[in-house]
C-alpha positions in Angstrom: 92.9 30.8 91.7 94.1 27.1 91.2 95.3 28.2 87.9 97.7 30.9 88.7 98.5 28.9 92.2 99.6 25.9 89.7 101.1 28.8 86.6 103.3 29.5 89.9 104.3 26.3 91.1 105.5 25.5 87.7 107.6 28.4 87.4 109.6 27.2 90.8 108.9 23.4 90.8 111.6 20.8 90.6 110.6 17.9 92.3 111.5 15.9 95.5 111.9 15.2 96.7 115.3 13.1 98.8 117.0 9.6 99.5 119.0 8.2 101.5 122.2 7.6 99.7 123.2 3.4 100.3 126.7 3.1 98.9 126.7 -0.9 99.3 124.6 -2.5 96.8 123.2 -5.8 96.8 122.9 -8.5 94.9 119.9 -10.1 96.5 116.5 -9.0 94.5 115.7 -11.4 91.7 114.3 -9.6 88.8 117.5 -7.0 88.9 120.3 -8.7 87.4 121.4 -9.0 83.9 121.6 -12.6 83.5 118.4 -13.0 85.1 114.2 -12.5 84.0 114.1 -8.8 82.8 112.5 -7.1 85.7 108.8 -5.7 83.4 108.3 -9.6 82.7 109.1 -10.6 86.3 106.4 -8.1 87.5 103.9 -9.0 85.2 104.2 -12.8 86.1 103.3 -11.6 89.3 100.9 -9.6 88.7 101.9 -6.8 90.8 103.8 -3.4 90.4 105.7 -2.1 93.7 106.1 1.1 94.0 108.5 2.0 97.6 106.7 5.5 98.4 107.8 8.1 101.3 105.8 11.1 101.7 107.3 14.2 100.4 103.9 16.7 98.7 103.1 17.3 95.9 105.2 14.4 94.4 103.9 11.3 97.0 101.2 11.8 99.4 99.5 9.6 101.6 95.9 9.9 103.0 96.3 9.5 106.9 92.8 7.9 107.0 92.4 5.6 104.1 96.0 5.3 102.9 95.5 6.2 99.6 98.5 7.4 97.7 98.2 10.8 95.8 100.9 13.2 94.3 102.1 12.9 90.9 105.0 10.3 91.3 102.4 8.5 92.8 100.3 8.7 89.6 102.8 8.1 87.4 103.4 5.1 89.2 99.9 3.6 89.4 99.4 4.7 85.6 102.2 2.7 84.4 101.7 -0.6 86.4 97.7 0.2 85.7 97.9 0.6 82.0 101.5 0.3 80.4 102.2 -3.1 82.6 98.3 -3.9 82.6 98.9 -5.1 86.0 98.0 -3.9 90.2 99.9 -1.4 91.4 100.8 -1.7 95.4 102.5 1.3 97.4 104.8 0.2 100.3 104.9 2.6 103.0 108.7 3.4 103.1 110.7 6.1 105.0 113.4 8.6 103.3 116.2 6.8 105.2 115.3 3.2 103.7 114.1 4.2 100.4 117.2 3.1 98.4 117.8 -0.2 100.7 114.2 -1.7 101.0 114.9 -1.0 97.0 117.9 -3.0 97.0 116.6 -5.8 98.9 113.6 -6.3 96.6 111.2 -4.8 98.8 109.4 -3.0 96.1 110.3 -2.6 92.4 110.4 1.5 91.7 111.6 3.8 94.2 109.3 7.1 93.7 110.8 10.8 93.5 114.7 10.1 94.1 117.1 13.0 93.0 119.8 11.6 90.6 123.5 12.3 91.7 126.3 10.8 90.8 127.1 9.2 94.5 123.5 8.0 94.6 123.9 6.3 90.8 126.5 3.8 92.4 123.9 2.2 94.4 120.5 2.5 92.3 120.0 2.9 88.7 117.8 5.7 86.9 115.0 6.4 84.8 115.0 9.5 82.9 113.6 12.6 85.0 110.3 13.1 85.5 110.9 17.0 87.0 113.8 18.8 88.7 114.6 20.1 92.4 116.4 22.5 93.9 116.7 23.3 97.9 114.7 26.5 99.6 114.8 28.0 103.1 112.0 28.9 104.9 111.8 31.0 107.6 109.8 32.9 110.3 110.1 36.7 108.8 109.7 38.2 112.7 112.7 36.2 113.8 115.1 38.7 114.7 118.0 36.0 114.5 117.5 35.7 110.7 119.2 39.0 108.6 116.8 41.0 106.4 118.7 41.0 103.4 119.6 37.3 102.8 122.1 37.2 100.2 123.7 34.1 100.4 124.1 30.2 102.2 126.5 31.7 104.4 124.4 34.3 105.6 122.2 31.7 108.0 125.5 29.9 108.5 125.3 31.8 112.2 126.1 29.8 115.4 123.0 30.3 117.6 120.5 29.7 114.2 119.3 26.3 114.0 118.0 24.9 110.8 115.7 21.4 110.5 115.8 19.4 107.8 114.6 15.5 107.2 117.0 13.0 107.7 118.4 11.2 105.2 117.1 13.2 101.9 119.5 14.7 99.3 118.6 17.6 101.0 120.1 16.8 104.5 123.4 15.6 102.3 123.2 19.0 100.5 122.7 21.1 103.5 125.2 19.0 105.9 127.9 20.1 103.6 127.5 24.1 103.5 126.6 24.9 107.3 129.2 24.5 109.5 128.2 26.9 112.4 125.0 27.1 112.6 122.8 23.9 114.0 121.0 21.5 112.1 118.2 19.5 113.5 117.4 16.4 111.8 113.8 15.3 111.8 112.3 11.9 110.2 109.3 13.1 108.6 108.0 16.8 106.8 105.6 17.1 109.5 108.2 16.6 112.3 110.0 19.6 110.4 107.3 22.0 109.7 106.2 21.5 113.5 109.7 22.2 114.7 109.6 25.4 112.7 106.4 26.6 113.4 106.7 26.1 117.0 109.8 28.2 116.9 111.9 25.6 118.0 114.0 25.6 114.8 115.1 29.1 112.9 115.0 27.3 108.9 113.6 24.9 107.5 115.3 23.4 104.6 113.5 21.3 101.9 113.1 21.4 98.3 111.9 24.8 96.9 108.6 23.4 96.0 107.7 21.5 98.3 108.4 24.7 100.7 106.8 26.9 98.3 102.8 25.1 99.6 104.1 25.6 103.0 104.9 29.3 102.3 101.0 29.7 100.5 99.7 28.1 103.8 101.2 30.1 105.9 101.7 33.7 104.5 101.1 35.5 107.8 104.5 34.6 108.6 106.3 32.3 106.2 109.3 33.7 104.0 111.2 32.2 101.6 115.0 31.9 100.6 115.9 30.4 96.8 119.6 30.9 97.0 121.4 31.4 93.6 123.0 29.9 92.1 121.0 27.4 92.9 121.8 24.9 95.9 121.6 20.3 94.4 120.5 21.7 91.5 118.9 18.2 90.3 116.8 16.0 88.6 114.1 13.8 90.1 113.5 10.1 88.6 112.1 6.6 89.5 114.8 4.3 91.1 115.5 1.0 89.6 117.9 -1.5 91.7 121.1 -1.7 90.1 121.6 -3.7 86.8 118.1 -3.5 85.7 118.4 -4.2 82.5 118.7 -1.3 79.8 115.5 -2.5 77.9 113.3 -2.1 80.9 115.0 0.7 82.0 114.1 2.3 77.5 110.0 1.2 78.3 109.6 3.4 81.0 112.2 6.0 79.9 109.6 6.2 76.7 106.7 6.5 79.0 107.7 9.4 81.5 109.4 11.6 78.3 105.8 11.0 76.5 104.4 12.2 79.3 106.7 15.1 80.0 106.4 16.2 76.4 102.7 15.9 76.1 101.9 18.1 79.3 100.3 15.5 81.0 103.4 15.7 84.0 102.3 19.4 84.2 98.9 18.1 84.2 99.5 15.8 87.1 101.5 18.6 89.1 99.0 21.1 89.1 96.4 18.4 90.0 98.6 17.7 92.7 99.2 21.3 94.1 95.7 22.0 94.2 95.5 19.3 96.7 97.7 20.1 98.7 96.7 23.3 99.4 92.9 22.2 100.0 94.1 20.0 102.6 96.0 22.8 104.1 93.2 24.9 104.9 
């Protein structure tokens, strides 16, 4: 079962999950500029790898009870602090609305699962992508409000249809620009959203096609899904670095996630992390 749940996911992933776009950036963090300590030596003179996560399955998850952190940005995190670094690795509890500041004001070192775009690359910098995302809508398949034949964006751009989304994620950005009639309800966590759509007090939920693709296999009584094509932020998903990292550290763990990527161990990670996700569902 876990194999063709995960042979699935694959075929739709494209990872997470958003950030909150910050177009000031600051100067303040001390292992982020070029004239200073290249930011891999700072961390290992501390000892400690930082890793700003926000919870958005199956790329970060966080254990309500413990406060372990799971999902596979989350273990490509740990693994490179744990054994590329050879140093801890500590997860700061962060929101999708702070995620890029508390990066720029040295708060943590790697921002976890942030969707490169161009406005977003003026404030942080990049690693290569680790996975790619692209934005679903989910939907309550008894709603008479929604049509039956969705074709495209515009067809749940209706005034009386409210969609939810979580505030601050390229998502919400994405979304905000397309509807202009219908209402959108902005939430500051995933469950906030899924509650708000399973209670019926929001039409459509809108969050990246993975990510609503577990929700969908938890909830198939009821659940539909909407992948528009072409497809809506169409992006990739990376680490983010503050701005002016320099390139070389930026190169090391560019050469770690594409040896990852190309030896299936990312897929590895994914499927490990899907399969969890769904047993905590049930």
């Amino acid at each position: 079962m876990y194999q063709n749940v995960a042979s699935k996911f694959l075929k739709r992933a494209s990872a997470i999950a958003v950030a909150a776009v910050a177009l000031s950036v600051t100067t303040s963090g001390f292992a982020n500029a070029e004239d200073g300590e290249p930011l891999w030596a700072t961390v290992k003179k501390e000892g400690v790898l930082r890793c700003g996560a926000a919870v958005a399955p199956p790329y970060v998850m966080r254990d309500p009870k413990t406060g372990t952190y799971s999902g596979f940005f989350a273990d490509l995190c740990r693994d490179f602090g744990q054994n590329v670094l050879k140093v801890k690795v500590q997860f700061v509890d962060t929101t999708w609305d702070n995620i890029v500041a508390g990066l720029q004001a040295n708060k943590w070192d790697l921002s976890l699962a942030l969707n490169n775009t161009p406005e977003r690359a003026k404030a942080v910098s990049f690693s290569t992508g680790a996975s790619n995302y692209e934005i679903s809508f989910v939907y309550n398949k008894s709603n008479p409000k929604i049509p039956k034949n969705l074709v495209a964006i515009g067809d749940l751009d209706k005034p009386g249809l409210t969609l939810v989304v979580m505030s601050g994620t390229a998502q919400d950005k994405a979304v905000s620009a397309v509807i202009k009639q219908a209402q959108i309800m902005r939430l500051p966590g995933m469950d906030e959203t899924r509650l708000a759509v399973t209670a019926k007090r929001a039409d459509v939920l809108v969050d990246a096609s993975d990510t609503n693709w577990i929700f969908v296999e938890s909830h198939p009584d009821w659940a539909k899904t909407f992948t528009p094509n072409p497809a809506l932020a169409k992006q990739e998903v990376a680490f983010g670095l503050r701005k002016n990292t320099r390139e070389e550290d930026i190169a090391e763990l560019n050469t770690y996630l594409k040896q990852k990527v190309s030896t299936g161990a990312v897929n590895a990670l994914i499927k490990k992390a899907v399969r969890q996700t769904l047993d905590s569902s049930k």
